[in-house]
Structure formats: structure tokens, C-alpha cells
C-alpha positions as CSV (number, residue, x, y, z in Angstrom):
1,X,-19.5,15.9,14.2
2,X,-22.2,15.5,11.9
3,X,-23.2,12.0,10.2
4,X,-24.5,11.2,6.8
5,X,-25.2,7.9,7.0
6,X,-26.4,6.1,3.4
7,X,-26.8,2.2,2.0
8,X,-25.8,1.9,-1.4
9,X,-28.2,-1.6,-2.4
10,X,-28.5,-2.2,1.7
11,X,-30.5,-0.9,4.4
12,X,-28.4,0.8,6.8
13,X,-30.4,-0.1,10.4
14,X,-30.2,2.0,13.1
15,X,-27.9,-0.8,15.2
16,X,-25.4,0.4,12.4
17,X,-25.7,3.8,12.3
18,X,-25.0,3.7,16.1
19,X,-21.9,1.9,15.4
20,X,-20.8,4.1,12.6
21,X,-21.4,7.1,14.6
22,X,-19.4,5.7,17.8
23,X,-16.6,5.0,16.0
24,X,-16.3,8.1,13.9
25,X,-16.8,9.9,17.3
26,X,-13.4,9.2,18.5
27,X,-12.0,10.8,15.8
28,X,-12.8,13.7,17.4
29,X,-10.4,14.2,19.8
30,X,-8.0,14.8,16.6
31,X,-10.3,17.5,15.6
32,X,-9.9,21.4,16.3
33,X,-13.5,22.1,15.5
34,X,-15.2,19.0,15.6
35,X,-18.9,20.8,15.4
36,X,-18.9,22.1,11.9
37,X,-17.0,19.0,10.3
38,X,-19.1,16.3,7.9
39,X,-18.6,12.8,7.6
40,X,-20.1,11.1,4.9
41,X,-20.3,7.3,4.9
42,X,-21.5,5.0,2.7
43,X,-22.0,1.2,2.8
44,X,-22.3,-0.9,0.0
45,X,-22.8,-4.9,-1.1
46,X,-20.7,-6.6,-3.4
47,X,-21.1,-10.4,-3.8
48,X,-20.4,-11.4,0.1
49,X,-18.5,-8.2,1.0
50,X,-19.3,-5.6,2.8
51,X,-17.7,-2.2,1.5
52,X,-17.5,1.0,3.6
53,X,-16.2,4.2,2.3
54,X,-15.9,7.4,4.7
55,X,-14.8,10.6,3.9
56,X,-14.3,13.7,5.7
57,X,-13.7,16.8,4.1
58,X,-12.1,19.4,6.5
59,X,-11.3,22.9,5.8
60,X,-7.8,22.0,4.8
61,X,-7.6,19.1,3.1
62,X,-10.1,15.6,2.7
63,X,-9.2,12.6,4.8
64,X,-10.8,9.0,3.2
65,X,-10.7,5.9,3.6
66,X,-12.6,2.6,2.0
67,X,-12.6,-0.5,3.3
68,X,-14.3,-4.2,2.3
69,X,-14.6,-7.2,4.4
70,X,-17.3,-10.2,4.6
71,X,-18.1,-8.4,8.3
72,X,-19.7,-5.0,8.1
73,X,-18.4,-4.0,11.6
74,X,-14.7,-5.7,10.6
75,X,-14.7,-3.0,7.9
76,X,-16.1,-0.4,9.8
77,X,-13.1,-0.6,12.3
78,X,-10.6,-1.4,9.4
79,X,-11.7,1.8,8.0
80,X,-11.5,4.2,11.2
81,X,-8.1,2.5,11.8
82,X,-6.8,3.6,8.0
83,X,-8.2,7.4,8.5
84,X,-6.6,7.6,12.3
85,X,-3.2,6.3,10.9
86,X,-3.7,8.7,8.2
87,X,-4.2,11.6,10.9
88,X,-1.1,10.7,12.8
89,X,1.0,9.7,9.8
90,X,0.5,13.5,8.5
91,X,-0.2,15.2,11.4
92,X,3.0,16.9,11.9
93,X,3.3,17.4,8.0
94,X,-0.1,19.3,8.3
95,X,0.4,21.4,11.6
96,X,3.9,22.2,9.7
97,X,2.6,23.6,6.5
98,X,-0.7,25.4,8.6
99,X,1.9,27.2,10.4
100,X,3.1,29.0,7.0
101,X,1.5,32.3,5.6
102,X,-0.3,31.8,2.8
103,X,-3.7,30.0,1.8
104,X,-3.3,26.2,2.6
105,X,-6.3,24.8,0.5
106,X,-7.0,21.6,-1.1
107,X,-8.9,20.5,-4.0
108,X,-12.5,20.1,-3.0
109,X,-13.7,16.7,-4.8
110,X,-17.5,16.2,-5.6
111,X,-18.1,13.1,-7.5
112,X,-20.7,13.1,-10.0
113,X,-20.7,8.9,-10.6
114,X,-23.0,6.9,-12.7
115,X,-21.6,3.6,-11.6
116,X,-23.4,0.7,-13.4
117,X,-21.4,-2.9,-12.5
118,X,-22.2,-4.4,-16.1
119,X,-21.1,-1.6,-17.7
120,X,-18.2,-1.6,-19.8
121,X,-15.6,1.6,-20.3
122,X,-15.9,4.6,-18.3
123,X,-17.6,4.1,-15.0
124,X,-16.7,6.9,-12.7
125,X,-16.2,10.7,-13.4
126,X,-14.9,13.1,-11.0
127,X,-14.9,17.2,-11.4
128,X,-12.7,18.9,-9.3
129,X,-11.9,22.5,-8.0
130,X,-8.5,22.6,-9.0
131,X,-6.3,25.0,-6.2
132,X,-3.0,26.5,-6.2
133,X,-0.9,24.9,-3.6
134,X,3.1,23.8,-3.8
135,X,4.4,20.3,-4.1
136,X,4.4,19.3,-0.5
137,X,1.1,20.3,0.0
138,X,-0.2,18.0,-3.5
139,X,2.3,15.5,-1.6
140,X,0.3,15.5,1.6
141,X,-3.4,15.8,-0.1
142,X,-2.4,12.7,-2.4
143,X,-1.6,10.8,0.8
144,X,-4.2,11.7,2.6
145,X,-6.8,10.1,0.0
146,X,-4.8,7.3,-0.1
147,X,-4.0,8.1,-4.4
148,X,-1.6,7.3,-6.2
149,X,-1.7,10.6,-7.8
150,X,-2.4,13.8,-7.6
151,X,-3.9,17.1,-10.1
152,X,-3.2,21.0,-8.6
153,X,-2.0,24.1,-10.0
154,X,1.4,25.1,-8.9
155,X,1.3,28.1,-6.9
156,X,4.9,29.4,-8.4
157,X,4.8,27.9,-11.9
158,X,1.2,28.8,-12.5
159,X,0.7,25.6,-14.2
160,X,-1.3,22.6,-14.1
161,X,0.7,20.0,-12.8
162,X,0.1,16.1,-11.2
163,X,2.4,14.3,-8.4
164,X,2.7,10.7,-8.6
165,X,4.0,7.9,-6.2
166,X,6.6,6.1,-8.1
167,X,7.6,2.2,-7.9
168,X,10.3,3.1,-5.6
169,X,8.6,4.8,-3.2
170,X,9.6,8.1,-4.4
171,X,7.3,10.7,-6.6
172,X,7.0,12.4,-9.9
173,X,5.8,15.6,-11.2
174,X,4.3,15.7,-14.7
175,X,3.7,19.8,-15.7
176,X,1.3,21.0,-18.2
177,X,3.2,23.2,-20.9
């Protein structure tokens, strides 16, 4: 696995990078092909928390997690703990839908963010690579990034469409006309 390690208003020492990398390491053994996947951390200062994000986009679909706690290595492990529950929590859902014959791709999310904390209205902008997938594949991708909802193109409809979690645990589909 292969480590890009950044500090977002912190210096990210080696004694920490170590860390990062032995914990993401064990994360392995949930991986087929564990050579050619990317994870891509970044730690961040906010006030008198520490905030890790990791995300690790696999051929299939993007697993994430964020984390923030006064103890950098308290959110480290928080954070590997979220993305290996994510792993086994789906795990069967994935290796179910893999087994199927078509394309099973997810959107491929590359954030283009001009984040300034002062800063009032929009902070964040995201462009994505909208896919065609079904419902149970938006379903999985929105849980696996830990959203509460979800843009694709539906592979039958060939429309636009977003899942959403719903109050009572149960989801929603808005469809473009």
C-alpha cells in the first residue's frame, strides 16, 4: 500500500507517519491487491483537536473515514476502526454485487476545495465523475463514505438520480426528469 501522508497547518513528523503507516497496514489483509491501492491521509488543527481524514480509493468503490480528537494517535485509531467496520459492515454486500456481470464502478470524487475558516457561504466544492450503477450499488457507495446522500446515473432509467438516508433509517430516491 502506498502512503500520502500531508499536515494541513501541522507538521506531520516522521514518529507519525510511522504510526499512520502501521495502522493503515493492517488494513491490508482486507485487500485483494494491496500493491497498487493509495491511501491519502491528511491531518489537520482545529482549536485543541486533532482531525484526521483518510481515504482510500479502490478500483470499486472509495472507503473514508474522518475522525477528530484532542489526541492525534486517539483519532488515528478511531479512524482505522470506522474504515475496518466499514469493510466488514459491506463486505458481503460488495463481494455480492462483484459477483454480477456488468461494470461495478463508483463515482470517482476529486475535491477541488478552497476552504477559508472565516469565510462565510460556500466553502467546499466537489466535481464528480458521475457513473451508471443501480440503487444498491448508490446504496453501498453512500455508506461506504459515510454520506447521507448520494448522486449517480441510473443504469436502467438513464437518469440522474440521488439516494438519501431517511430519519427512519430507511432511503429515498429523488430522479431528475
Amino acid at each position: 500500500m502506498e502512503f500520502v501522508i500531508r499536515g494541513d497547518k501541522i507538521k506531520v513528523t516522521d514518529a507519525m507517519k510511522s504510526y499512520i503507516e502501521e495502522k493503515l497496514g493492517k488494513l491490508e489483509k482486507y485487500l485483494e491487491d494491496s500493491s497498487n491501492v493509495r491511501a491519502n491521509v491528511v491531518v489537520k488543527v482545529k482549536n485543541h483537536n486533532q482531525i484526521v481524514e483518510i481515504t482510500i480509493p479502490l478500483k470499486s468503490f472509495i472507503l473514508r473515514s474522518e475522525e477528530s480528537q484532542e489526541d492525534f494517535y486517539a483519532a488515528i485509531d478511531k479512524a482505522i476502526d470506522k474504515l475496518e467496520r466499514q469493510i466488514r459492515k459491506n463486505k458481503t454486500r460488495i463481494m455480492s454485487r462483484q459477483t454480477k456481470t456488468y461494470d461495478f464502478s463508483f463515482t470517482d470524487i476529486s475535491d477541488i476545495a478552497n476552504e477559508e475558516e472565516e469565510q462565510v457561504g460556500i466553502i467546499k466544492r466537489k466535481k464528480i465523475n458521475i457513473k451508471p450503477m443501480d440503487e444498491e450499488e448508490a446504496i453501498i457507495q453512500m455508506e461506504l463514505l459515510n454520506h447521507q446522500f448520494y448522486m449517480y446515473k441510473d443504469r436502467e432509467l438513464n437518469k440522474y438520480a440521488v439516494v438519501y438516508k431517511r430519519d427512519d433509517g430507511n432511503y429515498g430516491i429523488i430522479e431528475a426528469e
